[in-house]
N, C-alpha and C positions, 0 to 999 in steps of 0.2 A: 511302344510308340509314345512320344511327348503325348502330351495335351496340346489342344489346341488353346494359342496365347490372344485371349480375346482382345488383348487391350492392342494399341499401335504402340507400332517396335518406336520408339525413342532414340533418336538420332546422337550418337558418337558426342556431337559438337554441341549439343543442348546440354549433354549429361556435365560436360567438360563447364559448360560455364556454368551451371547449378554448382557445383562440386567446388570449382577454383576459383573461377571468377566470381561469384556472386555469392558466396559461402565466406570467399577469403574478403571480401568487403565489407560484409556484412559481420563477421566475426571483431576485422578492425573499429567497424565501428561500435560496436560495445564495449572493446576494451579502451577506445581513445576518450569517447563518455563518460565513461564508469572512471577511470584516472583523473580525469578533469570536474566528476564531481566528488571525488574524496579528496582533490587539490582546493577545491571552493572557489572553481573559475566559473561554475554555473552559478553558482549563487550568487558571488560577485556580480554577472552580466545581468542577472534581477533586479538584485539592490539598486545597481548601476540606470536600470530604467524604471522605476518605480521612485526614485528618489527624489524625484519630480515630478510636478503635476503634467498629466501629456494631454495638449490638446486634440490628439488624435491618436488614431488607434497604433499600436506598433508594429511597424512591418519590418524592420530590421535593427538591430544595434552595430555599431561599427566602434571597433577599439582597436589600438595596437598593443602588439607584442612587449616594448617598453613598459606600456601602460600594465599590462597583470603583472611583470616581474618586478616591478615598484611597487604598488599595491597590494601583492599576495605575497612577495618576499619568495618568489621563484628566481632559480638558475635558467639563465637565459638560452645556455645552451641545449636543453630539456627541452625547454616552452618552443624552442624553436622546431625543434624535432616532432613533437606534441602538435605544433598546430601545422605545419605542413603534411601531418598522416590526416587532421582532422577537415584540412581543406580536399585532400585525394577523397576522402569518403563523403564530403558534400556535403558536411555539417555546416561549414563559413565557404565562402569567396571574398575572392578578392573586393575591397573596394577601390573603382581608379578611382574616385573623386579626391583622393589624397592618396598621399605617398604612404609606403609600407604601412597598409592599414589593410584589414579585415571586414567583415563583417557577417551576419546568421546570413546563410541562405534562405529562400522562401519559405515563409511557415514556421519554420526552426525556431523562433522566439516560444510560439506558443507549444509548441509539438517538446521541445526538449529544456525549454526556459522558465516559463513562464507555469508553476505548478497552481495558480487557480486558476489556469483555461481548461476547459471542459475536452480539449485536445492532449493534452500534456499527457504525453505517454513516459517520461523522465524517469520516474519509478520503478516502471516495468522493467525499461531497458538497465536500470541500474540493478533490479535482481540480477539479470543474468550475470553480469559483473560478479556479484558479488556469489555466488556459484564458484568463482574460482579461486575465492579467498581464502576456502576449507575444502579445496580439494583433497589434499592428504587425509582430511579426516572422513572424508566422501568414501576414498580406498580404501582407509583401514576399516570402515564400517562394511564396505562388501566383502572384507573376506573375514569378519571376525562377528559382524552382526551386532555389532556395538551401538548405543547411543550414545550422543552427549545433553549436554543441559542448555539449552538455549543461553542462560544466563551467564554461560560458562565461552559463551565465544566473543571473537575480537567486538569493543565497540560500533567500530565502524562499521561491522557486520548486523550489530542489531539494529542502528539508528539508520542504515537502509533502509531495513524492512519496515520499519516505522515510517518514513516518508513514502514507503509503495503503498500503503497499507491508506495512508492518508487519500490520496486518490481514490480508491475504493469507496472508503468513506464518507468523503464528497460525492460521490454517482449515488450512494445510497441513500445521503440526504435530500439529492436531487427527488428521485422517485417519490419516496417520503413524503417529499411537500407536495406531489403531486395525486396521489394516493390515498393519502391519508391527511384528510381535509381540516377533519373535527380536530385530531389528533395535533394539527401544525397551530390550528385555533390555538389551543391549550398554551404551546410553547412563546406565540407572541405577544399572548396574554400572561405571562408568567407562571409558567408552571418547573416541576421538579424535574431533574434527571439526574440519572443513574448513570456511572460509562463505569461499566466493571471489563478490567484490561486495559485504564485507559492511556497505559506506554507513558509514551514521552508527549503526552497531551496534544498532538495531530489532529485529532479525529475533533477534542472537545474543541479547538480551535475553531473549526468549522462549525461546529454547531452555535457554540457564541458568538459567533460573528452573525449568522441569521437569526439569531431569536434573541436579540439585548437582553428582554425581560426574564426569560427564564435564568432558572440557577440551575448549576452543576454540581456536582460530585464525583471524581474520580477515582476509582479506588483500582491499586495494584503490588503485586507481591517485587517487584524491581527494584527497589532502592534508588538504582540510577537513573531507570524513566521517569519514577516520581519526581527525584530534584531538576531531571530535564522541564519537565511537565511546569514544576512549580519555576521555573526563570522564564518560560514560557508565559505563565502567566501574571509574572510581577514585569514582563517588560509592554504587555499589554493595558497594566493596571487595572485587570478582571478579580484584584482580590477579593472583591463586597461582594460575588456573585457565583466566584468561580474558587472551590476546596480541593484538594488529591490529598491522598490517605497511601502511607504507607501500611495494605494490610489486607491482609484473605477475605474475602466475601464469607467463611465459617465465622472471623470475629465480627467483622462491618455488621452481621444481623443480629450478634448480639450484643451490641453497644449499642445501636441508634431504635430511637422509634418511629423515624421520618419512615415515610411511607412515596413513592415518587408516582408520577404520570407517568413517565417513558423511561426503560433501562434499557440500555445499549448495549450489545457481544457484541462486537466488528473485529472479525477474525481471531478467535480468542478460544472457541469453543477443542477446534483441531488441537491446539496446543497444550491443554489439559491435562492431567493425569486420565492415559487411556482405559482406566478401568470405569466401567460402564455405572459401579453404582457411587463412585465418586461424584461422577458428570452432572448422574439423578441428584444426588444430594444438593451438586450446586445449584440447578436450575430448579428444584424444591424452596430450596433456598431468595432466589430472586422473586420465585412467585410470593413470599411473603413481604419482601419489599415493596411489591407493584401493589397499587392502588386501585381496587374492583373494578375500575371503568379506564383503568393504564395499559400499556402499550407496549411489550417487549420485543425487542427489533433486533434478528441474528443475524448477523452478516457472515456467511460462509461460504469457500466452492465447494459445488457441489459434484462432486468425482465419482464417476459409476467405476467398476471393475476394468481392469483392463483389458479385456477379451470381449466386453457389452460391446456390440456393433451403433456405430453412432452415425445419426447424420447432420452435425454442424460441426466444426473448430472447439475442439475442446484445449487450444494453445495454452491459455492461462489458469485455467483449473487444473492441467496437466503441470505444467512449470511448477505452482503451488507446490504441488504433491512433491515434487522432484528438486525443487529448492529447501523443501523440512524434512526430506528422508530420512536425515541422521538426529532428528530431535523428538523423538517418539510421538511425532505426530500421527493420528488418527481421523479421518474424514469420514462423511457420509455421502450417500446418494441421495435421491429426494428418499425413494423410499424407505433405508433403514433409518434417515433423520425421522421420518413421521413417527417408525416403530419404537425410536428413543423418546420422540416427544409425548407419544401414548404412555409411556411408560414411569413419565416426571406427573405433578399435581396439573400441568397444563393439558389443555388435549386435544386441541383443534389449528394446529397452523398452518396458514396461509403465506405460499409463495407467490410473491409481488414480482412481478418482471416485465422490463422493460430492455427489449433488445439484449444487449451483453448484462446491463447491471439486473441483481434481484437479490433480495432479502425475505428473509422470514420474519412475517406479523405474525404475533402469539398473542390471545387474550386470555384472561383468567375462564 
């Protein structure tokens, strides 16, 4: 005999629009997204309203078709194709108040434009995009179990992740100033920081913008996130406050005798050499940089097994996992992070959490 099917049978017509209708539009619209921000029509529409002072909040940008293929040096016949999928999926509408003119739907400024609104999901949705940029290399790693090297894929592939990674970043500075009181003292007061991993300088971005007084330090093995990192900060003119180092955290500890307040991992630790007494060595390593009374802040997801029975959304700690599958990435859960972190010179950290975002506070 079956089993009895506790759940309710699921109607024919629900399944059909899950599957076609709402799968095939939702599919469109990450890839009309993800196209139009490696075209640099999101960023454009930024620029475009920030370029001026606004005396009120922005609830919509309106532009035509003419206008980005002058400006971005787009084929009109594309653009047109492009934003006619992007008006079907409810990204723009129409604007009548003029002739063949556009403009963001509701919200859409902040939600997919706008990446210092605390809504801005822009990032996310550009991961998944960018999932199908190495798919070939997605395939050949399931059937051969291969990795590659992060630094080994397309640009546009990495300097994604570095603008999702950014968002994060931001929620975790958010907390941060929320949490950690004495610690925010320290920064608007001028204190030192660390950002080990710090990419194409995203993250310090955020952080120099809320703290003037402190200074930075960036240190990464990229070549090309550091020169990103350093035009980042010469068109800021943060160079009296704000340094990036081409160079391992194994040299950084033995060249310097600066000592810092707060060092920074924001998604860095996963991406590591997965051998465990490596990781030790690094985070052995930070602990002699930090300052007896400093502050090391990780930013990671945190991924249980796959078979752990869950009860919230684990969407974006999952995606995580399944966007670095081919780059030897390595994650923890809470608990075997605590067993690594017993296992470095630190020994007691504390998960900070707030709704979706949270971070690990380590003190010496």
């Amino acid at each position: 005999m079956a089993k009895e099917n506790n759940h309710l049978e699921i109607p024919m017509r629900e399944q059909l629009k899950k599957f076609a209708i709402k799968s095939m539009i939702g599919f469109q619209t990450v890839i009309v997204f993800g196209m139009g921000k490696q075209l640099g029509i999101f960023e454009y529409l930024y620029e475009k309203a920030t370029s001026e002072k606004q005396e009120k909040e922005i609830k919509f940008l309106s532009f035509t078709i003419e206008e980005l293929s002058k400006n971005l040096k787009l084929d009109m016949k594309y653009l047109d194709a492009w934003l006619h999928m992007a008006l079907e999926c409810g990204i723009f509408e129409l604007d009548v108040s003029n002739e063949r003119t556009v403009k963001t739907a509701p919200h859409v400024y902040d939600i997919l434009i706008n990446h210092q609104s605390m809504f801005y999901v822009g990032g996310t949705m550009d991961s998944f995009y960018r999932i199908s940029l190495y798919n070939d290399i997605l395939i050949n790693g399931f059937k051969t179990g291969e990795n590659v090297k992060v630094f080994d894929m397309p640009v546009e592939v990495n300097k994604g992740s570095q603008q999702a990674s950014e968002k994060f970043g931001s929620l975790i500075e958010r907390l941060f100033a929320k949490s950690c009181k004495e610690d925010r003292k320290k920064l608007l007061h001028g204190a030192k920081v660390l950002e080990v991993g710090c990419g194409y300088g995203n993250n310090l971005k955020t952080w120099a913008k809320n703290y003037p007084k402190a200074n930075f330090i960036g240190i990464d093995i990229d070549p090309y996130g550091v020169n990103e990192a350093q035009k980042l900060i010469d068109k800021q003119n943060w160079n009296d406050r704000i340094k990036v180092k081409e160079i391992s955290i194994e040299k950084f500890v033995d060249i310097t005798d600066r000592r810092f307040d707060l060092i920074i991992l924001n998604q860095v630790l996963h991406e590591m050499d997965p051998d465990e007494n490596y990781r030790i060595a690094t985070l052995n390593n930070i602990y002699t940089l930090l300052k007896n009374d400093g502050l090391l802040i990780i930013g990671e997801s945190m991924i249980p097994d796959t078979f752990t029975v869950k009860n919230e959304s684990l969407l974006f700690e999952v995606m995580h996992k399944w966007l670095e599958v081919g780059f030897e990435s390595r994650f923890y859960d809470e608990n075997s992070f605590r067993i690594f972190i017993q296992s470095t010179k630190f020994k007691n950290p504390e998960l900070l959490k707030d709704r979706g975002t949270y971070f690990w506070a380590i003190r010496k």
